[in-house]
C-alpha positions as CSV (number, residue, x, y, z in Angstrom):
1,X,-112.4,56.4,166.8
2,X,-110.9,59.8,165.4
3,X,-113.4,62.5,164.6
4,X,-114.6,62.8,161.1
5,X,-112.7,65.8,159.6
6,X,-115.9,67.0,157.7
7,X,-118.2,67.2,161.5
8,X,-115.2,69.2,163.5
9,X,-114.0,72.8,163.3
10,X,-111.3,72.2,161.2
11,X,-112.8,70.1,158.9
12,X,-115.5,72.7,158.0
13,X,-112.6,75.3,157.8
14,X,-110.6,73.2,155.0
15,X,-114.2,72.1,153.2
16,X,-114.2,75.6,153.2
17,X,-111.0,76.5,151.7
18,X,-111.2,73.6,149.1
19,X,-114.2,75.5,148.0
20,X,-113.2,78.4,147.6
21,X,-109.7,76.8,145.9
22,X,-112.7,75.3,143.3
23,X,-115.1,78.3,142.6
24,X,-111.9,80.5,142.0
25,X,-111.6,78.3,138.9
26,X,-114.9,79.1,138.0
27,X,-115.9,82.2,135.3
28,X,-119.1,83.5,136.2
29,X,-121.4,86.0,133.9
30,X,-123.3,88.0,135.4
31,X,-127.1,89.4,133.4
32,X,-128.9,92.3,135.2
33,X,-129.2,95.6,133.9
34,X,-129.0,97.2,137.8
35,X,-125.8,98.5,138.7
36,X,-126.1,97.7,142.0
37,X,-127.6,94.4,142.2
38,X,-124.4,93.9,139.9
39,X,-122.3,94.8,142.5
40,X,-124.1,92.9,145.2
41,X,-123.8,89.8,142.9
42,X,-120.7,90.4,142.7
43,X,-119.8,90.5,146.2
44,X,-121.5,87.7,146.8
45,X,-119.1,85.5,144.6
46,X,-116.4,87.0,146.0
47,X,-117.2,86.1,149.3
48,X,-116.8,82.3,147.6
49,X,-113.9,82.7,146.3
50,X,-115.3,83.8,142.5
51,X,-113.3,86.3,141.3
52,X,-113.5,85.3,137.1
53,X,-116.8,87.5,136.9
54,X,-118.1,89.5,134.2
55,X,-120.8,91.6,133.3
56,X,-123.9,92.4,130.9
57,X,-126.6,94.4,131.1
58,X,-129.3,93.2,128.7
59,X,-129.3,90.0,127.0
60,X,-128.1,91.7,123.8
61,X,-124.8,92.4,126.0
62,X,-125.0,88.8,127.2
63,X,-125.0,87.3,124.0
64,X,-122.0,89.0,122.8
65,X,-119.9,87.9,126.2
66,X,-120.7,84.1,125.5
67,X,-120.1,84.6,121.7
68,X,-116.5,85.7,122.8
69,X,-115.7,83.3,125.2
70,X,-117.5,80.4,127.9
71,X,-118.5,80.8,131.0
72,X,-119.4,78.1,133.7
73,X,-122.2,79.7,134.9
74,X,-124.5,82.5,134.0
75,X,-126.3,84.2,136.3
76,X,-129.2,85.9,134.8
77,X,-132.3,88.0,136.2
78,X,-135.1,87.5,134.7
79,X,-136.3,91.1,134.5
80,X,-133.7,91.9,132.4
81,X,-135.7,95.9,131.7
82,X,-134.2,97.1,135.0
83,X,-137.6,98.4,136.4
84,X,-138.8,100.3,133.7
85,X,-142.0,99.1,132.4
86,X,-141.7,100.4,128.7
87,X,-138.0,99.7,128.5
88,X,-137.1,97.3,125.6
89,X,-135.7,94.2,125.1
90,X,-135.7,90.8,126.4
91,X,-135.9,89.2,129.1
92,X,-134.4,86.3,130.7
93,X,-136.5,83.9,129.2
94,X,-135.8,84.5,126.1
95,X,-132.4,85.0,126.6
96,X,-132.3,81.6,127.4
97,X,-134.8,80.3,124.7
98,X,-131.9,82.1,122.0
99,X,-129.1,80.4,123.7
100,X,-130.1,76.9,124.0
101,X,-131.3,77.3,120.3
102,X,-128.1,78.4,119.0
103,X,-126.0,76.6,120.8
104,X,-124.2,79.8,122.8
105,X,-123.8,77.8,125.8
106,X,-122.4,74.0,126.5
107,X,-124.9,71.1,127.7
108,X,-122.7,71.2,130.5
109,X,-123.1,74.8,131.1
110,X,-124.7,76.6,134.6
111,X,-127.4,78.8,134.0
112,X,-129.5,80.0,136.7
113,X,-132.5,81.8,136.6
114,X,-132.7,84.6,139.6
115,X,-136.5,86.2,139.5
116,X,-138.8,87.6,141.8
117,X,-141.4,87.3,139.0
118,X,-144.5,86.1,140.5
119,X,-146.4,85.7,136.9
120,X,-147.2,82.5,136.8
121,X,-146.9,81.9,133.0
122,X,-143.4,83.6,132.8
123,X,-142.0,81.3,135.3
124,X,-143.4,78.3,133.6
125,X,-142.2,79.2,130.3
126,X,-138.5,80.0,131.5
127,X,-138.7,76.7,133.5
128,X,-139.5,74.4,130.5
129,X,-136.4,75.7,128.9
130,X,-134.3,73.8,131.7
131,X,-132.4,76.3,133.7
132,X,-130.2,74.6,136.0
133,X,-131.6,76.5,138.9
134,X,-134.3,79.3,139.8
135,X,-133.5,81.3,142.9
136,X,-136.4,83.4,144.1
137,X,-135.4,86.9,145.3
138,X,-134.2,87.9,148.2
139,X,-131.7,85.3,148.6
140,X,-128.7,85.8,151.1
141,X,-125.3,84.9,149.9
142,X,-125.2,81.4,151.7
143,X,-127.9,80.2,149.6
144,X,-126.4,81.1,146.4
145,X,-123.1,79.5,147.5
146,X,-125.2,76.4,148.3
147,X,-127.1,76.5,144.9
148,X,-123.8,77.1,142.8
149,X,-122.0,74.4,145.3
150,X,-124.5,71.8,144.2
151,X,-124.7,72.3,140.4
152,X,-121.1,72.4,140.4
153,X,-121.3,69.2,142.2
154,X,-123.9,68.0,139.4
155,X,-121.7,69.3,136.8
156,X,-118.2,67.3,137.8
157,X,-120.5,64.4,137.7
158,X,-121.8,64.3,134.4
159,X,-118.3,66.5,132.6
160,X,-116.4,63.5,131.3
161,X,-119.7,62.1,129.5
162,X,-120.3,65.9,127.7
163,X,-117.0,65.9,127.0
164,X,-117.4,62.3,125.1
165,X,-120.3,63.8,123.8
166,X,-118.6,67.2,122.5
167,X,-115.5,64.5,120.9
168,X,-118.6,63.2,119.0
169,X,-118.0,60.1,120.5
170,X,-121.5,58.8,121.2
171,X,-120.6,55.0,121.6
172,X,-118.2,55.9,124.5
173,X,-120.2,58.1,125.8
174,X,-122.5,56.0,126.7
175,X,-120.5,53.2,128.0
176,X,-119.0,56.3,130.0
177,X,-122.5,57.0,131.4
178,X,-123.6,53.0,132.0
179,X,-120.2,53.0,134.2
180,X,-120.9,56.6,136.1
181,X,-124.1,55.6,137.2
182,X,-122.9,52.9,138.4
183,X,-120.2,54.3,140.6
184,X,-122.0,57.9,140.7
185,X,-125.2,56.8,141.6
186,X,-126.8,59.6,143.4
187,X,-127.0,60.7,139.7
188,X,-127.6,57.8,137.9
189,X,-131.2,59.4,136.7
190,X,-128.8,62.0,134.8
191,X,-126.7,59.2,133.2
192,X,-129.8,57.2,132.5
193,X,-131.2,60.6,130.8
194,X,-127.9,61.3,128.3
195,X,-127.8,57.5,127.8
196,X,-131.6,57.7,126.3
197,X,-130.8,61.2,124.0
198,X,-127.5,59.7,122.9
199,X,-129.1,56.8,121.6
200,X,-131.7,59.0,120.1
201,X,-129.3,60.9,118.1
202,X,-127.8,58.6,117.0
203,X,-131.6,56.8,115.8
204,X,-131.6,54.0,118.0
205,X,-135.4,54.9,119.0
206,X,-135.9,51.3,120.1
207,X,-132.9,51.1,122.8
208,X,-133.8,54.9,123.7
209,X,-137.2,52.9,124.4
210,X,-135.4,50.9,126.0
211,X,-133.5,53.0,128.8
212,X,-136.9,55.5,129.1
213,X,-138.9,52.1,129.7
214,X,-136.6,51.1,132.7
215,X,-136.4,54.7,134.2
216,X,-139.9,54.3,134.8
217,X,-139.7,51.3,136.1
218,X,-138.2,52.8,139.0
219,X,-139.9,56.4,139.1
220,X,-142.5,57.4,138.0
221,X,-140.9,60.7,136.1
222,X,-142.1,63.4,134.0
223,X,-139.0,63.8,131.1
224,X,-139.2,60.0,131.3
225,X,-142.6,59.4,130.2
226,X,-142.1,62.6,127.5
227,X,-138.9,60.4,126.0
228,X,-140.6,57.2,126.0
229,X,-143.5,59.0,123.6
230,X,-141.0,61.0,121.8
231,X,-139.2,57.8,120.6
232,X,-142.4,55.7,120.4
233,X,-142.9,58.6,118.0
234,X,-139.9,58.7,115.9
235,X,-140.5,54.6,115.5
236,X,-143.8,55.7,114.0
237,X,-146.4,54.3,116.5
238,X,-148.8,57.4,116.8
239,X,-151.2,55.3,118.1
240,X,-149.5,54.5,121.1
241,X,-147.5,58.0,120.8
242,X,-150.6,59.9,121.7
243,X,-152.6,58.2,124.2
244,X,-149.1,58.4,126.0
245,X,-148.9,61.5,125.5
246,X,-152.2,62.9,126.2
247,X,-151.7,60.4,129.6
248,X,-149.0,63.0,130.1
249,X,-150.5,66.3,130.0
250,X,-152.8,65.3,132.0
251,X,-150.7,64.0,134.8
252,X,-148.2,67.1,134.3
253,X,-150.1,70.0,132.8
254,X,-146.8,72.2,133.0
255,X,-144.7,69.8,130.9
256,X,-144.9,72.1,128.0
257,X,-142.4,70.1,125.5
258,X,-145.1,66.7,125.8
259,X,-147.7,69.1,124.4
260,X,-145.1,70.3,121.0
261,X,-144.7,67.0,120.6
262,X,-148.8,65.4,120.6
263,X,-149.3,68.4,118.2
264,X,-146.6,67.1,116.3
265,X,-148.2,63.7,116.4
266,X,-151.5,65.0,115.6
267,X,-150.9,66.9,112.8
268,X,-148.8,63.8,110.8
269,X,-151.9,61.9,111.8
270,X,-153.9,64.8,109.8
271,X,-155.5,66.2,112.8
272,X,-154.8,69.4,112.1
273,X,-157.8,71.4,114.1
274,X,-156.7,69.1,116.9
275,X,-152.9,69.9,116.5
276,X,-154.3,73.8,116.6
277,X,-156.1,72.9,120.0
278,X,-153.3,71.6,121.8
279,X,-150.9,74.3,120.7
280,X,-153.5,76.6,122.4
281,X,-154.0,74.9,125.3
282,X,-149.8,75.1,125.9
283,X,-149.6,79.0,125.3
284,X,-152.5,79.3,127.4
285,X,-150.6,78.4,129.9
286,X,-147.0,79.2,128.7
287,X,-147.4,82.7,126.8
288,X,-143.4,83.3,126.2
289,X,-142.3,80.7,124.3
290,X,-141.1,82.1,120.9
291,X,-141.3,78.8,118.9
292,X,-144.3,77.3,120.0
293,X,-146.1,80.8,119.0
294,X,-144.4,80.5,116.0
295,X,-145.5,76.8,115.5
296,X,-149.3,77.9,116.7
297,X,-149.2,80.5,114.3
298,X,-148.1,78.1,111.1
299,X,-150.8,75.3,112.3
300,X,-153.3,78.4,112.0
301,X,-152.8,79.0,109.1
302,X,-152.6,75.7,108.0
303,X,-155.8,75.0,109.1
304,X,-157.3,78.1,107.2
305,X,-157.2,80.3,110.6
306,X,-156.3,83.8,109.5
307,X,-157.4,85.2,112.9
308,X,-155.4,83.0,114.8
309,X,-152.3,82.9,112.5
310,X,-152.0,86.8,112.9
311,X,-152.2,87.0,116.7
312,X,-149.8,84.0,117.4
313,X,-147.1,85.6,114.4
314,X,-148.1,89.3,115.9
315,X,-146.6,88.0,119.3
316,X,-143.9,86.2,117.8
317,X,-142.3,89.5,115.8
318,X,-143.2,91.9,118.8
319,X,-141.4,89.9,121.3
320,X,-138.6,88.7,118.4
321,X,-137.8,92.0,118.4
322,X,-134.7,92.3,119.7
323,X,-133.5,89.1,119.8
324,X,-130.1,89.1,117.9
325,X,-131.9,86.1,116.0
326,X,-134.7,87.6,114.9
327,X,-136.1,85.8,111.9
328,X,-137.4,87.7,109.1
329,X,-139.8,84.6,107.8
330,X,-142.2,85.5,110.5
331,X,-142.8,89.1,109.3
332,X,-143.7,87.2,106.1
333,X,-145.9,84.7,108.0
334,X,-147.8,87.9,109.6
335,X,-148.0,89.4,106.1
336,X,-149.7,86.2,104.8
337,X,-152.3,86.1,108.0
338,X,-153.3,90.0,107.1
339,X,-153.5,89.2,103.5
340,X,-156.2,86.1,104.0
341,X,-158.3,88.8,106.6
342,X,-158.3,90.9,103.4
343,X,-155.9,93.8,105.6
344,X,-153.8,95.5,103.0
345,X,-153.2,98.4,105.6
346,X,-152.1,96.0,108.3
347,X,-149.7,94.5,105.8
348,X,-148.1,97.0,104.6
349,X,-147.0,98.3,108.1
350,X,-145.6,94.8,108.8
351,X,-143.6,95.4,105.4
352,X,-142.5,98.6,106.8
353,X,-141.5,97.5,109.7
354,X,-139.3,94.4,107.9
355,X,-137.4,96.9,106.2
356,X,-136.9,99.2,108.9
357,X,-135.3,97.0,111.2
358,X,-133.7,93.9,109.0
359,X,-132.5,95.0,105.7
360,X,-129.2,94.2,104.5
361,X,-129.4,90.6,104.2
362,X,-130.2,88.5,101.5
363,X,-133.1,86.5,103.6
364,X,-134.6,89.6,104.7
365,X,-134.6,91.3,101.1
366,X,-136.6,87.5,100.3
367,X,-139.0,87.9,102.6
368,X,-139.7,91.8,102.0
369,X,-140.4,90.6,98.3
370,X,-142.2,87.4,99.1
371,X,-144.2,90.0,101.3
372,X,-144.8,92.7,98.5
373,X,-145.9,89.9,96.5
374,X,-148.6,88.9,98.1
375,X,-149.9,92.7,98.7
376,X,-149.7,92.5,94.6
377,X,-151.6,89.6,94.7
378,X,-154.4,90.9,97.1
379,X,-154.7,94.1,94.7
380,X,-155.2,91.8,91.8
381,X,-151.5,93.2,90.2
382,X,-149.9,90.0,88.9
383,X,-147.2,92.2,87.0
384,X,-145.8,93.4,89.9
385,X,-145.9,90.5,92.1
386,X,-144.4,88.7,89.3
387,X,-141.7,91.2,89.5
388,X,-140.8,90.8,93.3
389,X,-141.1,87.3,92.8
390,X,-138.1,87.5,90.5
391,X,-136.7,90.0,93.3
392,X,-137.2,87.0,95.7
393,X,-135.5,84.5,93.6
394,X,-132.2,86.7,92.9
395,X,-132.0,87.0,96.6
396,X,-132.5,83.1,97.2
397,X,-129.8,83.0,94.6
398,X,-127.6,85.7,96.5
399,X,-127.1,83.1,99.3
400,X,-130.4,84.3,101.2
401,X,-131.2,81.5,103.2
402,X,-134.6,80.7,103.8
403,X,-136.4,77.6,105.8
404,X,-138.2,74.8,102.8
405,X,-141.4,75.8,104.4
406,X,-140.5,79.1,102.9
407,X,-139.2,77.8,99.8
408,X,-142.0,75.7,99.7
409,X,-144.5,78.9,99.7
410,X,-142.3,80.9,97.1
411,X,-142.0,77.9,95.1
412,X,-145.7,77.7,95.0
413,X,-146.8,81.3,94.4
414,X,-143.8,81.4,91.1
415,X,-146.0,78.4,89.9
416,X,-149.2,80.3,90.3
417,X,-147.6,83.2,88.3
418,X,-146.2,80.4,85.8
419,X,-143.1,80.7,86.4
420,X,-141.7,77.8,85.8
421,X,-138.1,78.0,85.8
422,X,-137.8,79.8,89.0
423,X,-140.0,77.5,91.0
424,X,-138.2,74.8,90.4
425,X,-134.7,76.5,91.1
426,X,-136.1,77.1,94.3
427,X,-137.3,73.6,94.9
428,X,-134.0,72.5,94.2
429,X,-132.5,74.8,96.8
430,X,-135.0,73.6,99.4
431,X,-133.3,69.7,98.9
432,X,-130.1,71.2,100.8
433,X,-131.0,72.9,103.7
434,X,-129.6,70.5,106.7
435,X,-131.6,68.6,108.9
436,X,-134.3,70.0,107.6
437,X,-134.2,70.1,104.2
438,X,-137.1,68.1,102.2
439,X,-137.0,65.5,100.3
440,X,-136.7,64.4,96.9
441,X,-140.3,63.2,97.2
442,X,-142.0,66.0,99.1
443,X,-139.7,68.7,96.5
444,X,-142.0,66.4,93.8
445,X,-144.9,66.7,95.6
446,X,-144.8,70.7,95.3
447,X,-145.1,70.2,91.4
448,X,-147.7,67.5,90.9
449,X,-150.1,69.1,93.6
450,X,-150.5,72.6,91.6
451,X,-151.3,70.3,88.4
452,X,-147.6,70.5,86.7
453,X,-146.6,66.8,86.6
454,X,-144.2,67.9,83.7
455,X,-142.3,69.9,86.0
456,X,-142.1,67.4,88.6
457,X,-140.5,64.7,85.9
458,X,-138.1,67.5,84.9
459,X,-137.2,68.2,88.3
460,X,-136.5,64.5,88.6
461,X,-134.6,63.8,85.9
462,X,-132.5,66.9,86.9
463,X,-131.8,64.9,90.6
464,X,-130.8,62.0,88.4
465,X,-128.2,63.4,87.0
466,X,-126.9,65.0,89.8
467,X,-126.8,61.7,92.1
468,X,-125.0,60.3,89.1
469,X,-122.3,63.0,89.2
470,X,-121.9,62.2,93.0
471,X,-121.3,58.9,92.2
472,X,-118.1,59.7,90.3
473,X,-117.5,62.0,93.7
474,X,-117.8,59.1,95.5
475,X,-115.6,57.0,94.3
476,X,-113.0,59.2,93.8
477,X,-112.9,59.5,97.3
478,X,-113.2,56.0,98.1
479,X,-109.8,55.4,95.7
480,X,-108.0,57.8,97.5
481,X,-108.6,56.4,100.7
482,X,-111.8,58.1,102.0
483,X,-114.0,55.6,103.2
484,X,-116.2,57.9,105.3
485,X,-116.6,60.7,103.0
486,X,-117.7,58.4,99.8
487,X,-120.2,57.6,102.0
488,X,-121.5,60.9,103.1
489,X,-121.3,61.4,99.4
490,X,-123.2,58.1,98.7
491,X,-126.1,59.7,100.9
492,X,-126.0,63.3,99.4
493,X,-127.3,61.5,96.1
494,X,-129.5,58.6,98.1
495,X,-131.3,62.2,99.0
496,X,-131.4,63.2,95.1
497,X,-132.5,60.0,93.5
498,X,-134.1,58.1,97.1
499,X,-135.5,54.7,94.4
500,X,-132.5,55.1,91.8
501,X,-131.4,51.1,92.5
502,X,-127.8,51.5,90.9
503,X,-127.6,54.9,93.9
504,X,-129.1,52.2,96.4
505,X,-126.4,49.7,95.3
506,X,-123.7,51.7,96.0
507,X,-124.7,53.2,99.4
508,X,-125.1,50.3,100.9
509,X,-121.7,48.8,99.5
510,X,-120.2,51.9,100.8
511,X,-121.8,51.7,104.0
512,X,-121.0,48.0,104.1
513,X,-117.2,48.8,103.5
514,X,-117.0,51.5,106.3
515,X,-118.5,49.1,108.6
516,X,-115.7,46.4,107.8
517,X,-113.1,48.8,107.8
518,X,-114.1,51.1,110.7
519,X,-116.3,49.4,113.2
520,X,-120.2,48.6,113.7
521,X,-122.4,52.2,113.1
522,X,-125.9,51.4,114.2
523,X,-127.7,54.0,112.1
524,X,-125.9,53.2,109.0
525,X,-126.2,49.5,109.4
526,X,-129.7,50.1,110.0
527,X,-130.1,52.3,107.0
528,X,-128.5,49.8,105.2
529,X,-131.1,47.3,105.5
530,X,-133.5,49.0,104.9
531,X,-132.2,49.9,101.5
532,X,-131.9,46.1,101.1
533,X,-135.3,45.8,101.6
534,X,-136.3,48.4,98.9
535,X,-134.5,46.9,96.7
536,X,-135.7,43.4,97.3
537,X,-138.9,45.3,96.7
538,X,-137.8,46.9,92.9
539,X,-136.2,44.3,91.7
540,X,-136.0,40.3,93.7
541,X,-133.2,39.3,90.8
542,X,-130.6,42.0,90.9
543,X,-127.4,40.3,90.4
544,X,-125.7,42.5,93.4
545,X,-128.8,41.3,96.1
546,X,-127.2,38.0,96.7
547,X,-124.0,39.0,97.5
548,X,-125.2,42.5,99.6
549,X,-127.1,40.4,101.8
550,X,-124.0,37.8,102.2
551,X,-121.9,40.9,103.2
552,X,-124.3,42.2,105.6
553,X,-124.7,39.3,107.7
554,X,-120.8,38.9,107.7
555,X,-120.5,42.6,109.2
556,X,-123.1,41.2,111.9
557,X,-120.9,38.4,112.5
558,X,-117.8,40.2,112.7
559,X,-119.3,42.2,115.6
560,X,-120.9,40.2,117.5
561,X,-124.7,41.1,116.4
562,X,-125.6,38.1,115.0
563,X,-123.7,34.1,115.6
């Protein structure tokens, strides 16, 4: 029998070569703020054949780089203060945590984590922000060729279903990734995983159950058992969501998302001291994480905990500090902790320190009056917190974008201060904010919980109008051809007026029409349904029900979903 090629001399000489033929494709960043491990990084690659390398020397530096261009991978130590103990910045960590959150890097991107950290916390908290890889320092050049060998390997794998993915084509993505794990099935966990968060995004929490539910089936894993609760969740079975999930930190105490997401749980159940508790019991073991400190600071306060609210937002703005995302909502956040301890001094050095270091935007000029405001407020002034108020409002208007939990608070304190007009301006602002915004009903809710039902019917009457107006928008777009924008339009005033039946009429003709025209849409159909069902609920004899529900169950039959 001839030899295999890959076991003889020559074989390992041209396995070689192909490798090095691949990694000279690759573009490699390089994060370290020593010159010479630079240069010894460097070398290293070369000695692979990488020669697309670039370098930063902070994570400030870093960000920049991959705001200009993509890399494959990013190598990034984790120390990123170069030995100095009082040097500033961040560190790798969090360099991470800023570009998962904002997107800076692809899914499909290699990031890999080298550290001689031996804190315990710190490598926990950078691990549950999925690097691809951790190498522990020192590590000789052959094991970072293997280590960038194999998540290159990994990455090939999984590309063409990212790419699907990145084409915002979900439905072939995951027929993509039913078909590679078949034929790729050394990483069909991986397919099963992108399989699960694709039907998740695309709120198909039952088949997402599914997939999770048959992972499991065959091992026993961690981000497995998280998914299955997470879409157990989103179906809205917190009963079963949180014995799952309580299951789970038990069985993996360093699963840090599972415990995000029981708080989560716990607090729509109302359990807001127990929400608090499990926050605490995460950062107790992962200190670093900027969002859950965040989150642990807003349950705190929530829950009346002025204590706790200031030492989880103290953390959050010292090590926000220089992040190129700092957010100027948590300076306010701090502000409000000091203010219900009854610490003027300690609030206006927070204040200070807001202006210092992020004026000249309209969201920071907000917060620094939302934040003077309620120092007014403390003193007994209502004049002048009435006046920054109106400060706060013209830089709302100005285009300063602030989260609805912030519109929320500003809303409520103009109402306080009887301000009537501006609260509800704001409110109205708050219904457009993205995924997040609120809606129409929680905006309501702002109004009839301080006692001003009158401004809540005003505010409604207001979103009335405007879903009428989108209406028109609507169906000038569908006469000029625009199936699926009348429908995004349809939904921009289902968000106005959720229980107006003529707006719940027309989205789901228009969804119905897109459906027949341009193929089965899960979420939409589902949607769809449901708005059948509410208006069953409103009104049994509308003349349009009959015919609705004969058109939906023709789209079923035209696809298959139902004989």
């Amino acid at each position: 029998m001839p030899e295999n090629s890959s076991s003889s001399p020559a074989g390992t000489t041209q396995n070689a070569q192909l490798n090095n033929q691949l990694n000279a494709q690759l573009s490699v960043l390089i994060v370290d703020p020593n010159p010479a491990l630079r240069a010894n990084l460097q070398n290293m690659l070369n000695q692979a054949g990488v020669t697309r390398i670039e370098s930063a020397v902070n994570a400030s530096t870093a960000i920049k780089a991959l705001g200009r261009k993509s890399f494959d991978i990013v190598l990034c130590e984790y120390d990123l203060s170069g030995g100095t103990a009082n040097a500033e910045g961040q560190d790798g960590q969090q360099l991470l945590e800023d570009l998962r959150h904002h997107r800076l890097i692809a899914p499909w991107a290699i990031f890999i984590m080298l550290t001689a950290e031996g804190a315990y916390g710190k490598v926990v908290s950078a691990a549950e922000l999925t690097p691809t890889d951790y190498i522990l320092k020192p590590f000789t050049a052959q094991a970072l060729h293997q280590r960038i060998q194999k998540a290159v390997a990994r990455r090939a794998a999984l590309l063409p279903v990212y790419q699907l993915i990145a084409q915002a084509r979900p439905r072939e993505a995951i027929d993509a990734a039913i078909e590679s794990a078949r034929t790729r099935p050394h990483y069909a966990l991986d397919f099963a995983r992108l399989r699960a968060e694709l039907h998740v995004s695309l709120k198909e929490h039952e088949l997402a159950e599914t997939v999770y539910r048959d992972v499991l089936a065959e091992k026993p894993v961690g981000w497995a058992r998280l998914g299955l609760a997470r879409a157990i969740a989103a179906q809205g079975r917190m009963d079963e969501a949180i014995p799952l999930l309580e299951h789970v930190v038990a069985e993996n105490p360093r699963l840090m998302a599972a415990y995000d997401l029981l708080a989560r749980c716990q607090q729509e159940r109302g359990e807001a001291a127990l929400a608090k508790k499990t926050l605490e019991d995460a950062v107790a073991i992962s200190p670093y994480v900027v969002r859950r400190l965040r989150r642990l600071g807003e349950v705190a306060l929530e829950a009346g905990d002025a204590d706790g609210a200031e030492k989880s937002f103290r953390q959050v703005v010292t090590r926000s500090r220089y992040s190129e995302f700092r957010n100027p909502e948590d300076h306010v956040n701090l502000v409000r902790a000091l203010v219900g301890k009854g610490d003027p001094a300690g609030a206006s050095t927070v204040i200070r320190d807001l202006e210092r270091s992020l004026r000249g935007t309209p969201a920071a000029d907000a917060c620094k009056a939302i934040s003077v405001a309620l120092l007014h407020d403390l003193a007994g002034n209502g004049a002048a917190a009435v006046k920054e108020l109106k400060l706060a409002v013209d830089a709302v208007r100005a285009g300063g974008a602030l989260s609805p939990t912030m519109r929320v608070g500003l809303a409520q304190t103009c109402l306080a201060h009887r301000m009537d007009d501006e609260a509800s301006e704001v409110m109205l602002g708050a219904l457009n904010g993205g995924d997040d915004a609120l809606s129409a009903q929680q905006a309501l809710n702002v109004f009839v919980r301080a006692g001003r039902p009158d401004l809540a019917d005003g505010m409604g009457k207001q979103l009335r109008a405007q879903a009428q107006i989108l209406l028109g928008v609507a169906d000038e777009k569908r006469n000029m051809g625009d199936v699926r924008g009348a429908v995004q339009t349809l939904l921009e005033a289902l968000h106005m007026a959720p229980n107006n039946l003529q707006v719940m009429i027309a989205v789901v003709g228009g969804v119905l029409r897109q459906i027949m025209e341009m193929g089965w849409d899960h979420p939409l159909a589902a949607l769809s349904e449901e708005q059948l069902e509410h208006i069953r609920a409103l009104d049994p004899a509308h003349p349009r029900l009959a015919a609705l529900d004969a058109e939906m169950e023709a789209a079923k039959r035209k696809y298959g979903i139902s004989t």
